[in-house]
Structures are given as C-alpha cells and as structure tokens.
N, C-alpha and C positions, 0 to 999 in steps of 0.2 A: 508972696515975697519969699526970696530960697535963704533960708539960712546957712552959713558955711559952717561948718563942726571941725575943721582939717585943725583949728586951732586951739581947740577944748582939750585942755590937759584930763578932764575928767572923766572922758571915753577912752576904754581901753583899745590898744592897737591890734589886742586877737581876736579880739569877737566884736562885731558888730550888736548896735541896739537893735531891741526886736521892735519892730512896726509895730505903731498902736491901732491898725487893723488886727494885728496879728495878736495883740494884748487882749483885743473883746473878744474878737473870736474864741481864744482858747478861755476867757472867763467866762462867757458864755457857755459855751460847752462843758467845761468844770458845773458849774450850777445845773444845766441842764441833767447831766450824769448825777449828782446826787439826787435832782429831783427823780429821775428815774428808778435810782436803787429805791428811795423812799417810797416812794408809789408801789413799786414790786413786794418791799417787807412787808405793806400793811397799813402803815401811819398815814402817806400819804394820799391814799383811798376817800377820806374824810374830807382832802380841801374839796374835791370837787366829786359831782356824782360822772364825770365823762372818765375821771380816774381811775374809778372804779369799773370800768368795765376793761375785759381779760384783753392783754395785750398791750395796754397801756403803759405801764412800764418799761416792757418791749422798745413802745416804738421812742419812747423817749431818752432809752440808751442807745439806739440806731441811731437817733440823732443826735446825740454827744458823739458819737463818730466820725462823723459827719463832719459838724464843727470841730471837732479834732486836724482832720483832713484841710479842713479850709483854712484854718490857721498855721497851715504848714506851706501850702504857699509864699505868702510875703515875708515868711522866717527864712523860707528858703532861695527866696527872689533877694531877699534884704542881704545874707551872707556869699551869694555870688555876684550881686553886686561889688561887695568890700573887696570880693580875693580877685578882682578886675583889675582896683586901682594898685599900681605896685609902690604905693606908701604904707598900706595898710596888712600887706601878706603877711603872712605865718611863717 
C-alpha cells in the first residue's frame, strides 16, 4: 500500500528521509566497526577464539567499509529521487 508524504507538514522540503535500508545498513556497519576496532585493541579477542586469530580485526573493519558503501546507495538513490520532483528542490 504506497503511502503519500507530499502532505506531511513534518518532512522537511530540503532534505529528504534516509531509507530505512539505508538506516540498517549504516547501523550495522557502525557496530561492525567498533566490533572491529575492539577486536584489534585486545578486548574483543576473549568473545570468541576465531577473534583471536591475526587479521580479524582487519577483516571486520573492511567490512564496515563495505556497509558504509552500501548504505550510500539508497541515501543517494533516495536524494535524487527528491531533486527529480520540482516540489521538493533546493
């Protein structure tokens, strides 16, 4: 069912909402990236023994990257979307 929003006083008209793909994506990635810094300082070595072996840190801030990247798509699909419709330009 599509919702209309053209009449929601409570969206602003310069910036579009970020997609809630685009919401997990980058909270995923957030968490992934500390999990990784922690892993790399030491602390997080102890949740798991696959942690502990060298590199693991590594690959788990490569892949905050990653989901970085991904969540930059429908942020960035989602804002030229907006500057399409000419109600909503800048």
């Amino acid at each position: 069912m599509a919702v209309d929003h053209d009449q929601d006083p409570g969206r602003s008209a310069h910036r579009p909402a970020i997609p809630v793909s685009g919401r997990i994506l980058l909270a995923l990635g957030i968490v992934t990236l500390l999990a990784g810094i922690a892993v790399m300082a030491g602390p997080g070595r102890q949740w798991h023994p696959l942690l502990a072996t060298p590199g693991a840190g590594l690959a788990l801030v490569v892949s905050a990257v990653a989901l970085f990247g991904s969540a930059a798509f429908p942020i960035v699909l989602a804002r030229l979307a907006a500057a399409d419709r000419p109600d909503i330009r800048q």
